[in-house]
N, CA, C and O of each residue as an XYZ file, in Angstrom:
380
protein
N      11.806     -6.556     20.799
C      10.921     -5.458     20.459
C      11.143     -4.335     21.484
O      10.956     -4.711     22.641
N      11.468     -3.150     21.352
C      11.416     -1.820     21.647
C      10.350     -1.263     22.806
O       9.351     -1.976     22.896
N      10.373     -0.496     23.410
C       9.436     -0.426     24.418
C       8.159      0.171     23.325
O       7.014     -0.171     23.029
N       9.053      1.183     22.975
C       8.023      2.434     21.332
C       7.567      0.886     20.570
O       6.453      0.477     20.899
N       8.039      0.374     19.986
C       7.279     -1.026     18.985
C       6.032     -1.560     19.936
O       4.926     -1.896     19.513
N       6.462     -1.564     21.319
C       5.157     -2.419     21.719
C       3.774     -1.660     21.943
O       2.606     -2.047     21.899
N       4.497     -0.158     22.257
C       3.253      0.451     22.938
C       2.482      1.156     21.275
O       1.278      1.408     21.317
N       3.064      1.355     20.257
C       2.603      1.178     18.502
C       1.610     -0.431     18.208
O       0.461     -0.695     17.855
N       2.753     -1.150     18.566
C       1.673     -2.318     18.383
C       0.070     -2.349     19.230
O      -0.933     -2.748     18.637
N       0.020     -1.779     20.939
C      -0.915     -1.868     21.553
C      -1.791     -1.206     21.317
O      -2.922     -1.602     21.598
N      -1.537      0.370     20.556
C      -2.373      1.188     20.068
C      -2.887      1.292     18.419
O      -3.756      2.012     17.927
N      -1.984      0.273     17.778
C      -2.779     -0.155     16.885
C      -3.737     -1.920     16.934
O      -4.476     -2.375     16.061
N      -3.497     -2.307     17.757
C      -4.828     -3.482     17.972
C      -5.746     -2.722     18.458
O      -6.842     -3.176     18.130
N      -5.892     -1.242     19.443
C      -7.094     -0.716     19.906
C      -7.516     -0.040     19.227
O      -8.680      0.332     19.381
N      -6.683      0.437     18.108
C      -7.615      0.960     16.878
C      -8.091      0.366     16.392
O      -9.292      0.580     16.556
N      -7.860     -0.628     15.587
C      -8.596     -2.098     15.109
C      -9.972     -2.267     15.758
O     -11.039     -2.181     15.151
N      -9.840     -2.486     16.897
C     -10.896     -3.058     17.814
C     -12.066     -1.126     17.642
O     -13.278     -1.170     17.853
N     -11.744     -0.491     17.467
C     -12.787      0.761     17.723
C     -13.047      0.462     15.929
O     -14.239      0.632     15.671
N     -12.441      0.173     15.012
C     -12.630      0.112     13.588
C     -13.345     -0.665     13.747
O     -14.281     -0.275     13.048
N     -13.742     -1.858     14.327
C     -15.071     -3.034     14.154
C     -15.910     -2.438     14.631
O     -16.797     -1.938     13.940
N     -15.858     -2.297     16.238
C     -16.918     -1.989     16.573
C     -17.503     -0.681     15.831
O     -18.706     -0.773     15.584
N     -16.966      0.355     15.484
C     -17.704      1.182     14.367
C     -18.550      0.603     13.161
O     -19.507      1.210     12.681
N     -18.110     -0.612     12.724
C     -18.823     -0.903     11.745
C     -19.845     -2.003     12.387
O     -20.703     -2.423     11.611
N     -19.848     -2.360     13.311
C     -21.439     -2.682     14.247
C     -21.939     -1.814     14.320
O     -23.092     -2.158     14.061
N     -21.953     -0.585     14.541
C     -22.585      0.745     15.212
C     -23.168      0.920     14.024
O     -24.390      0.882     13.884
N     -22.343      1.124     13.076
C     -22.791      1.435     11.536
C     -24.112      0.530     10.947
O     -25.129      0.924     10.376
N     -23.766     -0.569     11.247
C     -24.836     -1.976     10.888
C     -25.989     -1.752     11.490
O     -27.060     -1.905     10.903
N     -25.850     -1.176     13.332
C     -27.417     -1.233     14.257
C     -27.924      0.196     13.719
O     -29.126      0.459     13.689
N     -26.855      1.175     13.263
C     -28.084      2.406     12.687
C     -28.977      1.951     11.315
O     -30.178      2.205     11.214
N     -28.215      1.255     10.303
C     -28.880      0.959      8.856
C     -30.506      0.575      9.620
O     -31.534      0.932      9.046
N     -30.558     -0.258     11.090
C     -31.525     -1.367     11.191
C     -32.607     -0.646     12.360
O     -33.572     -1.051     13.009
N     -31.916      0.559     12.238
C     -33.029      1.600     13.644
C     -34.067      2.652     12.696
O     -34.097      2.871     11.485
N     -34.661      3.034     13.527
C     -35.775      3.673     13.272
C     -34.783      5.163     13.013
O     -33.732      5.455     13.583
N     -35.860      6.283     11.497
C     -35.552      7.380     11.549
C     -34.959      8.006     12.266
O     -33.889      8.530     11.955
N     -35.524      8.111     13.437
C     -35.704      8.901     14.647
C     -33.954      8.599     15.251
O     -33.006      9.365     15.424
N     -34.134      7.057     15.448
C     -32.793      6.571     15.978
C     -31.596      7.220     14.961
O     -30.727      8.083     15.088
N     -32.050      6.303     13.874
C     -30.577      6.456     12.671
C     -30.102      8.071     12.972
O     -28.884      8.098     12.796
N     -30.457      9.042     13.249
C     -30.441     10.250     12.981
C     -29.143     10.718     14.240
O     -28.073     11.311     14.106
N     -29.932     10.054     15.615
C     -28.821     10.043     16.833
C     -27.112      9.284     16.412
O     -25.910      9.532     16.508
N     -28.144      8.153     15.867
C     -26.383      7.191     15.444
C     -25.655      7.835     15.106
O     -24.572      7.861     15.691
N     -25.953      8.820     13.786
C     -25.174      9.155     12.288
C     -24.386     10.419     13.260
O     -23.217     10.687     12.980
N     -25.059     11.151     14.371
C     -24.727     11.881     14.698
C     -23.302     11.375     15.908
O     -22.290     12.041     16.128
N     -23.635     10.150     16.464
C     -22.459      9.628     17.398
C     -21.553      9.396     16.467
O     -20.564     10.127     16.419
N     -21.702      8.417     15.620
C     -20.564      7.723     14.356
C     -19.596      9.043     14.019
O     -18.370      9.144     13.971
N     -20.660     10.003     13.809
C     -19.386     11.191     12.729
C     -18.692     11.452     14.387
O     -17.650     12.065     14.154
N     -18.777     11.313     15.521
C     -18.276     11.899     16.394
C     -17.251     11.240     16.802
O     -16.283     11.842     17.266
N     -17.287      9.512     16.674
C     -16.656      8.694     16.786
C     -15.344      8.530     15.717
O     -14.197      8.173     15.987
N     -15.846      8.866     14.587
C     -15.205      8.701     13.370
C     -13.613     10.210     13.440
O     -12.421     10.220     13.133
N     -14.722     11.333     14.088
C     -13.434     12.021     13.909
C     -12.468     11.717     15.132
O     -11.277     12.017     15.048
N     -13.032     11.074     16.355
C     -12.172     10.943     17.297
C     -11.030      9.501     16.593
O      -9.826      9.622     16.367
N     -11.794      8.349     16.396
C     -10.541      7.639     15.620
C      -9.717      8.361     14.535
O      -8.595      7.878     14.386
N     -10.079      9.616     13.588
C      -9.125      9.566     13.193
C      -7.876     10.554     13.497
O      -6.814     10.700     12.892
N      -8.476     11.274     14.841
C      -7.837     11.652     16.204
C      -6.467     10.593     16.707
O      -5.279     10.845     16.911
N      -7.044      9.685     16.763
C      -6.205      8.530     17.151
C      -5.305      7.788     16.417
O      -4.332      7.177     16.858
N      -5.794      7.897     14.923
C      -4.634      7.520     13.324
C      -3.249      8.638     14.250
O      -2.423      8.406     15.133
N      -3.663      9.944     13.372
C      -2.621     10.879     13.718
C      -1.727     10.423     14.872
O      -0.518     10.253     14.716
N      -2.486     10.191     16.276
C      -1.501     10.163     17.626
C      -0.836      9.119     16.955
O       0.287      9.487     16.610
N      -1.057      8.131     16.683
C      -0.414      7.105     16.016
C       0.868      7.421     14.950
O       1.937      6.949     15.335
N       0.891      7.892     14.126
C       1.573      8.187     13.246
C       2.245      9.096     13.654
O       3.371      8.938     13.181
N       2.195     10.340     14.524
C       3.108     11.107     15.076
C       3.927     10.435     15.981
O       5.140     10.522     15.795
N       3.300      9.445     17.411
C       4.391      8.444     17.660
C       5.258      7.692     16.586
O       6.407      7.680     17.027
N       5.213      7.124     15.494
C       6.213      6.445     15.000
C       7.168      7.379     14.317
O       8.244      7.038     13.825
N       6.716      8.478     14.334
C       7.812      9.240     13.608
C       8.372      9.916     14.731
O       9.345     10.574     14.362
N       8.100     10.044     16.238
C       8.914     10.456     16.899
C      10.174      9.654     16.941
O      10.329      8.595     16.332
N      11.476     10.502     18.057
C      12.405      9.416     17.355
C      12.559      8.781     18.631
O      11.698      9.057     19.466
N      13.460      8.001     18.954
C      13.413      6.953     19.812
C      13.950      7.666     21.028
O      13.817      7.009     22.061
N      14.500      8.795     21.160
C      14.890      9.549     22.223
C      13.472     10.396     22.941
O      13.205     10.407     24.142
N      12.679     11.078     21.833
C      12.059     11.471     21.974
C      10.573     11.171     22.712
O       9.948     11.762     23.593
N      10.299      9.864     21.849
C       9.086      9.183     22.250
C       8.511      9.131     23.178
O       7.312      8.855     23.150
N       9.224      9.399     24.416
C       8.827      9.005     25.764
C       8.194     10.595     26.276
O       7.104     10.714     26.834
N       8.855     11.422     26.047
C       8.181     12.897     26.360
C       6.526     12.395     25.220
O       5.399     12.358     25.714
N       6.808     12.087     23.779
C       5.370     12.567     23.588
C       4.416     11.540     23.434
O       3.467     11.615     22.654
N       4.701     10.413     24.299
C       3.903      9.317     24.868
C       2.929      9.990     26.406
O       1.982      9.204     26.401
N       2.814     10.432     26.965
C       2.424     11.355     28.108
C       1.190     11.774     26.921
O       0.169     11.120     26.709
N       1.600     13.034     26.238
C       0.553     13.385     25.755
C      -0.612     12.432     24.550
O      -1.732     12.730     24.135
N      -0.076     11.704     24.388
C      -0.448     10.573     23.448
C      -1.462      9.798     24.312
O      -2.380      9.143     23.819
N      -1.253      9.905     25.525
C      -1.796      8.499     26.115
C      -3.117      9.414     26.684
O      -4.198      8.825     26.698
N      -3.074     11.044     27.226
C      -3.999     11.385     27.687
C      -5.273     11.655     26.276
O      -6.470     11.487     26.510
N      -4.940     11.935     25.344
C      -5.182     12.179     24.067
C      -5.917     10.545     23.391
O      -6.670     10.699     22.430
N      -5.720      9.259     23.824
C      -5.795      7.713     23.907
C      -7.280      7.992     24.767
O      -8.447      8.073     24.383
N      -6.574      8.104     26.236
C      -7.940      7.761     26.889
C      -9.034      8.810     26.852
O     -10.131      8.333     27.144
N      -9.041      9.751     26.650
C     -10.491     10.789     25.381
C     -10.709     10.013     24.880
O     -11.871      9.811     25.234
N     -10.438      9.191     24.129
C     -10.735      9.051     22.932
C     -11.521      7.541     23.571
O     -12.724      7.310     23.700
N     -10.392      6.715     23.877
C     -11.258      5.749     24.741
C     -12.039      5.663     25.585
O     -12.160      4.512     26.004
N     -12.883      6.661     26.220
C     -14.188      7.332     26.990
C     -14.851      7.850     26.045
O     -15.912      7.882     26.668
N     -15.067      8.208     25.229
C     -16.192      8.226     24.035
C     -16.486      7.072     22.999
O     -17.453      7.012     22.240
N     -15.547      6.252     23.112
C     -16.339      5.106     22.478
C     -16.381      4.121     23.422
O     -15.770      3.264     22.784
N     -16.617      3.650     24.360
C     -17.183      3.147     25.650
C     -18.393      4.201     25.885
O     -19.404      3.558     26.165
N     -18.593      5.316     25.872
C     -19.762      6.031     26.003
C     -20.947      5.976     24.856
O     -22.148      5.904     25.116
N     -20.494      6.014     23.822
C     -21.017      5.670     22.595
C     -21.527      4.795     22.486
O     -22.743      4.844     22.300
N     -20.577      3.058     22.574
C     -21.272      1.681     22.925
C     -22.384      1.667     23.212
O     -23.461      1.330     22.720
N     -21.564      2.555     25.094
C     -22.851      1.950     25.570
C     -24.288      2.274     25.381
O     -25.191      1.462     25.580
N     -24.457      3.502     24.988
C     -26.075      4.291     24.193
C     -26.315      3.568     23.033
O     -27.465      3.566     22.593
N     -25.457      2.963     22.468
C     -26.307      2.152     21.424
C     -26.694      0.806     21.604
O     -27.390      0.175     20.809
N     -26.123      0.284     22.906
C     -26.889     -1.029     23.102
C     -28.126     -1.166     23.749
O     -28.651     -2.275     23.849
């Protein structure tokens, strides 16, 4: 496996893993109060556009080409951890 295959594979299990936990987040707003559901709906859509922030980085890495990849892995990864500091921030306000 490719250095590009592994670091695709690593960033799609951490998408996975933000795709569940979204649909917990999703589950504890159905079960909160007005007041709450209202904050959730407002993190979720925030969450929701940052994962699909993170589809794209995804899909623009695999179509980079194998020469390339490594220049736009740098920006990929700072563009990763945004994204991974708002849903660790998110979590944690809803637990």
């Amino acid at each position: 496996m490719s250095s590009k295959e592994a670091y695709e594979k690593k960033y799609r299990a951490q998408l996975d893993e933000w795709q569940a936990e979204l649909k917990k987040l999703e589950a504890k707003a159905r079960q909160s109060s007005a007041d709450a559901q209202i904050e959730y709906e407002k993190r979720l859509e925030e969450l929701k556009s940052k994962q699909k922030e993170a589809e794209k980085k995804l899909r623009e890495l695999k179509n980079a080409g194998e020469d390339s990849w490594r220049d736009f892995k740098k920006d990929a990864d700072a563009a990763w951890e945004d994204i991974e500091v708002a849903f660790k921030s998110a979590i944690a306000r809803f637990r």
